[in-house]
C-alpha positions, 0 to 999 in steps of 0.5 A: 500500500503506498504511502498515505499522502496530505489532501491538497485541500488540508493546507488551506482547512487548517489555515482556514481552522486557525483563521477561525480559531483566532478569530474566535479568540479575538472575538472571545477578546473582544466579547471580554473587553468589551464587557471590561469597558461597559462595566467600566463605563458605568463604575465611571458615569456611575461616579460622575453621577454620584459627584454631579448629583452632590454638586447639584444639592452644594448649589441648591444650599448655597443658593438657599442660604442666600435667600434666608440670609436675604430674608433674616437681614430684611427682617431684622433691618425693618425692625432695626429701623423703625427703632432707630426712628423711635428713639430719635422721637424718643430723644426728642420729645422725651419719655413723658406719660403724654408722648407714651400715650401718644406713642402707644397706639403707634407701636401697636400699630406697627406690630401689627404692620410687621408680622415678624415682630412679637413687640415693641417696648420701650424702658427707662434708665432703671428698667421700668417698662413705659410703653409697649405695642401690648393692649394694656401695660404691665407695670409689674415688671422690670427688664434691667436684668436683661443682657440688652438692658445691661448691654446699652447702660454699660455701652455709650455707643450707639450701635444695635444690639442682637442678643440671646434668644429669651422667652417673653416675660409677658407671654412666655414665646420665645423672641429674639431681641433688637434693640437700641439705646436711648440717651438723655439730653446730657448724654447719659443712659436714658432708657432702651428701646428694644423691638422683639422678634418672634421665633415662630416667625422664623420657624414657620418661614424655614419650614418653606425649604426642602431639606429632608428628614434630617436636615436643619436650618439655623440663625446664629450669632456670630459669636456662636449663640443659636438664636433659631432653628428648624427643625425646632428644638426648645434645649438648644435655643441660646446654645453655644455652637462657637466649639463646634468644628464646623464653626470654629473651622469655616463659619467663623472664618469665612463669609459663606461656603459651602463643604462636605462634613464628617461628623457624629450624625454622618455625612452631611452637606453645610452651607453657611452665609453671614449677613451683610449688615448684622453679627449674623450667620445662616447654616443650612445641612442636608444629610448626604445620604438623602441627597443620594437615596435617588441616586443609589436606586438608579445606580443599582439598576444602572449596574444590574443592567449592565451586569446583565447586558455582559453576561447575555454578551458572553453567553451568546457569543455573537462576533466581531460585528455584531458587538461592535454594532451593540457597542454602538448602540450603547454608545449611542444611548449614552449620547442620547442621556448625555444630550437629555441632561444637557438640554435639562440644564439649558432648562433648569438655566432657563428656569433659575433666570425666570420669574415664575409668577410673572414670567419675566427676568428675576433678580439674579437675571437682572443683575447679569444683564445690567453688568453687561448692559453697562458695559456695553454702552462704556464700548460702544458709547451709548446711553443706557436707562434704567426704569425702577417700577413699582406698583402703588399701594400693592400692600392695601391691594391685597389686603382687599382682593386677597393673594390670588388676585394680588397674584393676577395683578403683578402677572398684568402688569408684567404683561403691560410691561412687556408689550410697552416697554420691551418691543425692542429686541435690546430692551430687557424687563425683570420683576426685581422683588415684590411688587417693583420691576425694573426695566433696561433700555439700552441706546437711551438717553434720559428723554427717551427714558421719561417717555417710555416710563410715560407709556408704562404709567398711561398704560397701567392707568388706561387698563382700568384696573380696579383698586378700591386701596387706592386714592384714585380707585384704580390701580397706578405705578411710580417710575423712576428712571436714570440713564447712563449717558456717554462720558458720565462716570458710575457703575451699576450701583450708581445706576441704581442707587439715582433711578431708586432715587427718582422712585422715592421721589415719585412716592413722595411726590404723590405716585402715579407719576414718573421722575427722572433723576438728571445726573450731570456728565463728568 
């Protein structure tokens, strides 16, 4: 039998068989790698999500201490001057049973005017109470053990005092105190007047802001002293916080910040501000595992899903193209979640730069805008105006029609606004708080000005809007207006600061009426 020879066909079916075998191991390689890379991908979008969800609620407490410390300075500037007032008429017209009748009505008055305050008290040299807001005047009592009282007597200086919080020698609440000192004629201590604040004031404001099961709020001193916290905790009002790590480290030494804390109740996220005017500070905390329950969950599908997708990958063994043409398709999917987040961006941008009652610019908005308005007309030397409006007697108008219709009203005037005074494209317009609205327009001068503030207010009037509030029966705005002219020095607060001028000037000129504030160049 003769020698069993190759078959001419074995050369190539074994190169063929090893083509397969290697394209098997590469596929196998490729099937491992990519499995390696989705998992990958998702430990790191995992971890990007994670950061970008902390980042997100580090934003939301920065900007809520903002907007506490904004209302606490607001309330506590209301009280403080209208203390700084009495004691000039005090100072002025003495401590007499006839000016403390005169003056008892008053103060009751404005308790009731400013509905964060619990009382309105005044005290002579040795503590003895000589009118109050309250109905009837307690004479039993004497304050000169208060650490406001003993403060002013001890201090000549006329600055206001904040103290501890204290409960209510009348009506047992608890309050915190401003107050200011009161001299005589000569110059000695002549008594303190002091306005209260309630506590529930605080509290219940506080309970406007969403910060979780554990998360708390506080007003402090900046010594330390806890004036108000929510959620509320009796033993800890006065406390002392000034040894505390988290004082000590950053609220002490810096005006705001926002960080990551360890501590005895885990991990949290702190926000703190100071106020501008006051020995104040707010701290806002949210437990970090709150800000991350939403996320662990979607996490844990997140990576159960691609755990999955892996496993279906090497099972199957499908080959080079048709993982490729998978990793495409994650790829893509990918991209669309990277899209859909971006365009929620842009919308929460949108959203944070609206108003959204009246669908006009806010604030912050507002105070962009006029920086670049500003400095655009310095490049291309042209005038700007800004309009500062207000709608006259809102406060009456509520009262009487009630907030919805208060609501309506402010909505209204938005939209007269826009159609009169923003018809062109560089015009800007923007609720700037409550009840006043502040208009940009940009290439005008201070006739042009007058005229569009004109327009506003005729438009307004002509709406016939009712308002039994007001003198007139309908409703009225007050414009003032400033213009930056060329050559003419001054920033934005300038700009302000001359067209709120003209509006208290149109307030006190009767309202219903625009006034211009002409300022002249160089």
């Amino acid at each position: 039998m003769p020698d069993s020879q190759p078959s001419p066909a074995a050369g190539p079916q074994l190169r063929r068989a090893t083509s397969r075998r290697t394209a098997m191991l590469l596929a196998a390689a490729l099937i491992m790698l990519l499995c390696v890379s989705l998992i990958a991908l998702d430990i790191r979008h995992t971890s990007e999500a994670r950061e970008l969800r902390l980042s997100q609620a580090e934003k939301v407490l920065g900007n809520f201490t903002r907007s506490l410390a904004q209302h606490a300075e607001d309330k506590i500037k209301e009280a403080d001057t209208y203390l700084a007032q009495l004691v000039e008429r005090l100072e002025a017209e003495g401590m007499g049973d006839a000016h403390a009748a005169r003056l008892h009505p008053l103060l009751m008055d404005s308790v009731r005017d400013m509905p964060q305050l619990h009382g309105l008290f005044v005290y002579d040299e040795t503590g003895r109470w000589i009118v109050n807001s309250q109905p009837v005047l307690l004479t039993q009592y004497n304050n000169s053990d208060r650490d406001y009282f003993i403060q002013h007597r001890d201090d000549p200086s006329r600055r206001v005092f904040i103290g501890p919080p204290i409960r209510s020698r009348s009506t047992g609440d608890w309050i915190i105190t401003v107050s200011r000192r009161v001299d005589q004629p000569d110059g000695r201590f002549g008594g303190v007047a002091l306005a209260t604040m309630a506590m529930a004031h605080f509290n219940e404001y506080y309970k406007g802001y969403d910060i979780g099961a554990s998360g708390t709020i506080s007003l402090l001193l900046t010594n330390g002293t806890l004036l108000a916290r929510h959620p509320f905790v009796e033993d800890a009002m006065g406390a002392s916080l000034a040894e505390q790590a988290l004082y000590r480290d950053h609220v002490l030494v810096a005006e705001r910040g926002v960080l990551r804390e360890a501590g005895e109740y885990g991990e949290r996220l702190v926000a703190f501000r100071h106020l501008k005017r006051y020995p104040l500070a707010v701290v806002v905390t949210q437990s970090r595992e709150e800000v991350l329950a939403g996320w662990i969950g979607e996490a844990r599908r997140g990576t159960l899903g691609v755990v999955l997708l892996s496993i279906s990958l090497a099972g199957a063994g499908l080959f080079v193209l048709r993982l490729m043409a998978q990793r495409l398709r994650a790829e893509d999917e990918l991209r669309d979640a990277r899209d859909a987040l971006r365009e929620a961006n842009v919308r929460l941008q949108r959203l944070a730069a609206e108003d959204g009652l009246t669908g006009l610019a806010n604030r912050r908005a507002f105070d962009e805008r006029l920086a670049a308005e500003i400095a655009r007309a310095r490049r291309e030397r042209t005038p700007l105006s800004l309009l500062l409006v207000d709608v006259d007697h809102f406060k009456p108008y509520n009262d009487l029609y009630g907030h919805l219709e208060g609501d309506d009203c402010l909505r209204e005037v938005a939209a007269l606004i826009r159609q009169v005074a923003t018809h062109r494209g560089g015009d800007f317009a923007a609720r700037y708080g409550g009840e006043e609205f502040a208009v940009l327009l940009s290439g005008t001068a201070e006739d042009g000005a007058a005229r569009v503030g004109e327009r506003l207010r005729a438009a307004i009037a002509d709406a016939g809007i009712e308002h039994a509030g007001s003198p007139c029966g309908y409703l009225t705005l007050s414009v003032g207006a400033a213009a930056l002219c060329i050559d003419m020095p001054g920033d934005a607060q300038d700009l302000m600061r001359r067209a709120d001028r003209a509006l208290y000037q149109a307030k006190h000129d009767g309202r219903d009426r625009v006034v211009v504030d002409v300022a002249s160049p160089g």
